[in-house]
C-alpha positions as CSV (number, residue, x, y, z in Angstrom):
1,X,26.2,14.0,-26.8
2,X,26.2,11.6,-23.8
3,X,26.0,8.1,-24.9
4,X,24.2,5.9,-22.3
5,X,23.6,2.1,-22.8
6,X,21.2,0.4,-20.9
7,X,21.0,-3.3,-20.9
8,X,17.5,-5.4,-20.8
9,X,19.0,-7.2,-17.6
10,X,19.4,-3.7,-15.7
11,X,15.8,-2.8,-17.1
12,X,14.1,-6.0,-15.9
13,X,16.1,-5.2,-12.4
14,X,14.2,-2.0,-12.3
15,X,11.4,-3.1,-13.4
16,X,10.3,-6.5,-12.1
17,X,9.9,-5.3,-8.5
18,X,7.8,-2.3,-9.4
19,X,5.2,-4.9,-11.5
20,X,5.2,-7.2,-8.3
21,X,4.7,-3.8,-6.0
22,X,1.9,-2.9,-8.1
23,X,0.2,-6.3,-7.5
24,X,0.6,-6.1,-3.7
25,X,-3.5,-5.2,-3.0
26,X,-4.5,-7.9,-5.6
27,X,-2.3,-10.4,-4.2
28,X,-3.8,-9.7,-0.9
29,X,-7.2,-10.1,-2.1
30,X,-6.3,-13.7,-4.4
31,X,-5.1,-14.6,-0.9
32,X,-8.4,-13.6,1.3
33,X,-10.2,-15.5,-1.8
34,X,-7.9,-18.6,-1.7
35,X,-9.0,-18.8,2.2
36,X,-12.6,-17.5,2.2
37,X,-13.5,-20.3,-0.3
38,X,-13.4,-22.7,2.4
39,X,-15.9,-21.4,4.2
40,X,-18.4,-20.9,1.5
41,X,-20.1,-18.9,-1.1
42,X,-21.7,-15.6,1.2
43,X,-18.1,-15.3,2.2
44,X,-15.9,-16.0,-0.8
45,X,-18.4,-13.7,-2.9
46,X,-18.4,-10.6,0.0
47,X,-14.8,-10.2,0.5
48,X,-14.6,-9.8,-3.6
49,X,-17.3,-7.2,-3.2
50,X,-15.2,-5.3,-0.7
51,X,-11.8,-5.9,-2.2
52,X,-12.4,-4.6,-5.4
53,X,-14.2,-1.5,-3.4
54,X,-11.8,-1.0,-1.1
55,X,-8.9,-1.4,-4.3
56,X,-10.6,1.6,-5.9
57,X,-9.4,3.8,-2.6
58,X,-6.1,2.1,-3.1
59,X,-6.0,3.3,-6.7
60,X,-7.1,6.8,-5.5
61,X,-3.8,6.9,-3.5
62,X,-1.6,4.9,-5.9
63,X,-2.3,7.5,-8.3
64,X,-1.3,10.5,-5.9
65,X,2.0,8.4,-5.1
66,X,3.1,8.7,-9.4
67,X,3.1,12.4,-9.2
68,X,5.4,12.3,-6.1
69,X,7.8,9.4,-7.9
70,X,8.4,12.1,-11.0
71,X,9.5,15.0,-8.5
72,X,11.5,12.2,-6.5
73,X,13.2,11.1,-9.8
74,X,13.7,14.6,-11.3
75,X,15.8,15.8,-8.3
76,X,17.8,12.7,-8.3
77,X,18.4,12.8,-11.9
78,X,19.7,16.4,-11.8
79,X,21.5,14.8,-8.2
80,X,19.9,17.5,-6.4
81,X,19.7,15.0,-3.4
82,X,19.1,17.2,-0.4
83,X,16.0,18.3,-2.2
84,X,14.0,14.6,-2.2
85,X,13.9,14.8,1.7
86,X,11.3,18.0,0.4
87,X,9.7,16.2,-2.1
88,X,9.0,13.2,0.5
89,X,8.1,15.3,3.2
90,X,5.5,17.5,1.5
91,X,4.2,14.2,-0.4
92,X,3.8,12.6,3.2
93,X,1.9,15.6,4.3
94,X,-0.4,15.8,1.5
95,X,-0.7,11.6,1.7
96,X,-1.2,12.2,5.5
97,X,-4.4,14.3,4.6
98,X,-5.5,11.9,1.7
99,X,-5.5,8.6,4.0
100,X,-7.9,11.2,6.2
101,X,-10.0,11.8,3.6
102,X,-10.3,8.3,2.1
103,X,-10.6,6.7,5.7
104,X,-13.5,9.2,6.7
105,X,-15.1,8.0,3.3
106,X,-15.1,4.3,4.4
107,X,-15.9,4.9,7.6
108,X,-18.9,6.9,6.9
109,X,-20.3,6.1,3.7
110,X,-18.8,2.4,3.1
111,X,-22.7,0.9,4.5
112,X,-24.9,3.1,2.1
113,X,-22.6,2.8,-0.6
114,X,-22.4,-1.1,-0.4
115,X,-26.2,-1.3,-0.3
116,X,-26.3,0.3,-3.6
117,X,-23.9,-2.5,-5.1
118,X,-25.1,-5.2,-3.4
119,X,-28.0,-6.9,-3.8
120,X,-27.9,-9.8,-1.7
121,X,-28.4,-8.6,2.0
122,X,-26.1,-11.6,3.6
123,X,-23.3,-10.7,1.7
124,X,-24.1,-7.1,2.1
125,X,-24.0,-7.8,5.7
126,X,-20.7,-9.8,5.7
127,X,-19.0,-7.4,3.1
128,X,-19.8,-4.7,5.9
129,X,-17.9,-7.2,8.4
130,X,-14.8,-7.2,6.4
131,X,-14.4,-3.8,5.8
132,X,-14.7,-3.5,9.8
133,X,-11.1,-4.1,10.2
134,X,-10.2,-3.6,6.3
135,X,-11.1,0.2,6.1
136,X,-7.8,1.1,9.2
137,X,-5.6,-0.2,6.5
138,X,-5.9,2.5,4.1
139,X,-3.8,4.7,6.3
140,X,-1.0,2.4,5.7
141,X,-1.4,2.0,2.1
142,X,-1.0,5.6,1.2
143,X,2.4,5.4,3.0
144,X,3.4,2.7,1.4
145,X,2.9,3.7,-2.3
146,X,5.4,6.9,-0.8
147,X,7.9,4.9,-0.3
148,X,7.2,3.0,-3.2
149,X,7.0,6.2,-5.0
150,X,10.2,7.0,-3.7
151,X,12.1,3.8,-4.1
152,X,11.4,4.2,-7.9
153,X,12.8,7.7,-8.0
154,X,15.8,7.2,-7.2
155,X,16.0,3.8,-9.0
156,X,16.6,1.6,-5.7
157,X,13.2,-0.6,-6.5
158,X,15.0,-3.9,-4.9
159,X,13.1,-3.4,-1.3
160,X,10.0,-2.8,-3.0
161,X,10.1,-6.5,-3.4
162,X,11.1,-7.4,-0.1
163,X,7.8,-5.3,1.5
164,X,5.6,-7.0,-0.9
165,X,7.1,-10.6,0.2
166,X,6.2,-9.6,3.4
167,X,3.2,-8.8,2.7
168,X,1.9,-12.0,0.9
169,X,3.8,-14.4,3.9
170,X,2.0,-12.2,7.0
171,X,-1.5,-11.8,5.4
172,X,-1.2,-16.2,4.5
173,X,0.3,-16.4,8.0
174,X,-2.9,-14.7,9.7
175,X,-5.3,-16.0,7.2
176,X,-4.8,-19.0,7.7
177,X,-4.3,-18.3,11.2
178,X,-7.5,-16.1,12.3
179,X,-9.8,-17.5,9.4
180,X,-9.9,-21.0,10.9
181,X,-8.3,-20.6,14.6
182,X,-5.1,-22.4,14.5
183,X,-2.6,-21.6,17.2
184,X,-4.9,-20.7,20.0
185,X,-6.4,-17.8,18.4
186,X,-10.0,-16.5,17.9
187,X,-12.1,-18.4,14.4
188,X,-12.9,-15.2,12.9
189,X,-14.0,-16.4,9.6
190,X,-14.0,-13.2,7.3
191,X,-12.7,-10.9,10.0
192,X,-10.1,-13.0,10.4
193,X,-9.3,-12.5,6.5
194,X,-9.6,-8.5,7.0
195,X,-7.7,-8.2,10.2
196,X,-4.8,-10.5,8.4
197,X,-5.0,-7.8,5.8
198,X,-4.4,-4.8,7.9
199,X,-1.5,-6.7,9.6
200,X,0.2,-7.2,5.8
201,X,-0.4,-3.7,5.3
202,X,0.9,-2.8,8.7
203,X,3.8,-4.9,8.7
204,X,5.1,-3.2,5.2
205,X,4.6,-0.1,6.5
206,X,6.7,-0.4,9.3
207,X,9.2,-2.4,7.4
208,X,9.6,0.8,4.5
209,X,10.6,2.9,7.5
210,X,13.1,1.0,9.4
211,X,14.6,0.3,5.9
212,X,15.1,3.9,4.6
213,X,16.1,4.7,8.1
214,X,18.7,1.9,7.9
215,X,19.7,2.0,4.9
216,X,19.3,5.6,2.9
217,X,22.0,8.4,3.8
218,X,19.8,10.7,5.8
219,X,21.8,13.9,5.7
220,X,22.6,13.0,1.5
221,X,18.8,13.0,1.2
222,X,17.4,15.6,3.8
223,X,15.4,12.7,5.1
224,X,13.7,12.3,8.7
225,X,14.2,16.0,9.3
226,X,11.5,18.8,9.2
227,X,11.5,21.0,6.2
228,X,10.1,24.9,5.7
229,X,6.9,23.9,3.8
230,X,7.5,25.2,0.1
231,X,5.3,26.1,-1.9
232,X,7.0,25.7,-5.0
233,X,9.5,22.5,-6.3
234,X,11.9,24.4,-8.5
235,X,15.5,23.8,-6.9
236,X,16.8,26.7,-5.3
């Protein structure tokens, strides 16, 4: 029997950054909060309304992302390598498809389904304004609990902190930047909070792929290369 010993240190390593990546849509919304109190209570109270809707979409997709992140991490515990570049592709198909899905719901149904929540028709109406911009984003947060998913799988969860840094300083940067109209740019008020939102999301986004292009070996992993669609994950 293999005797492996596992010090707290190297646990908390692994562990911290997924907790913080976890909090990356709340900390987006304490920040929107943070800056919509200032402008008052129809505000601060609509863009909790649609944060905590718009989180339950999130969820949807975070929850997809765990059952890709236990293929990822069974092929790179038995070191079948080659075969996560599979296991990410077909997740980014079927993630590809969900962000459809959960986009056309928001899109469509976000106004009938907020009137049934919310009774005050001035925050309904302003909740409906942040969702304007707010609603694009989901297609970036599916792709970002991949690679999130896929950073934990193969136990690298270090850059997972790094995106969600980014995150919090580009949604304060543009909060504070669009909500009030510093630096020459438009006073949005509460679209100002959304579209700094769908920036942070953007900007991770981006930043996930430039880093596993950078950084993870792509012919080690079978990454950034099309793969015959399987129909089965059992290693060949």
């Amino acid at each position: 029997m293999i005797k492996t010993t596992v010090s707290n240190r190297e646990i908390w390593r692994i562990a911290y950054p997924i907790m913080l990546g976890n909090l990356a849509q709340t900390i987006i919304t304490f920040t929107d909060t943070a800056f919509l109190g200032h402008l008052g209570t129809i505000e601060l109270s609509a863009s909790m309304m649609a944060g905590l809707y718009y989180f339950v979409f999130t969820t949807l997709a975070m929850g997809f992302a765990v059952g890709i992140q236990i293929f990822i991490a069974r092929r790179y515990g038995e070191g079948n390598f080659s075969k996560i570049g599979v296991v990410f592709q077909h997740g980014a198909l079927f993630v590809l498809g969900l962000g459809i899905l959960l986009f056309s719901i928001l899109f469509f149904f976000s106004h009938r389904l907020l009137h049934v929540i919310i009774e005050s028709e001035n925050i309904y109406v302003a909740a409906n304004e942040y969702l304007r911009f707010r609603q694009f984003g989901i297609m970036f947060v599916v792709f970002n609990f991949l690679f999130r998913s896929f950073y934990v799988g193969i136990s690298t969860t270090q850059v997972i902190t790094f995106s969600t840094i980014i995150m919090a300083v580009v949604n304060i940067f543009f909060d504070w930047a669009l909500i009030f109209g510093h630096l020459g740019l438009p006073e949005m008020g509460i679209s100002g909070a959304a579209l700094a939102s769908l920036l942070a999301e953007i900007t991770a986004f981006f930043f996930f792929w430039i880093y596993t292009y950078i950084k993870i070996p792509h012919e080690e992993y079978g990454m950034f290369r099309w793969h015959k669609w399987q129909r089965s994950s059992s290693s060949s």
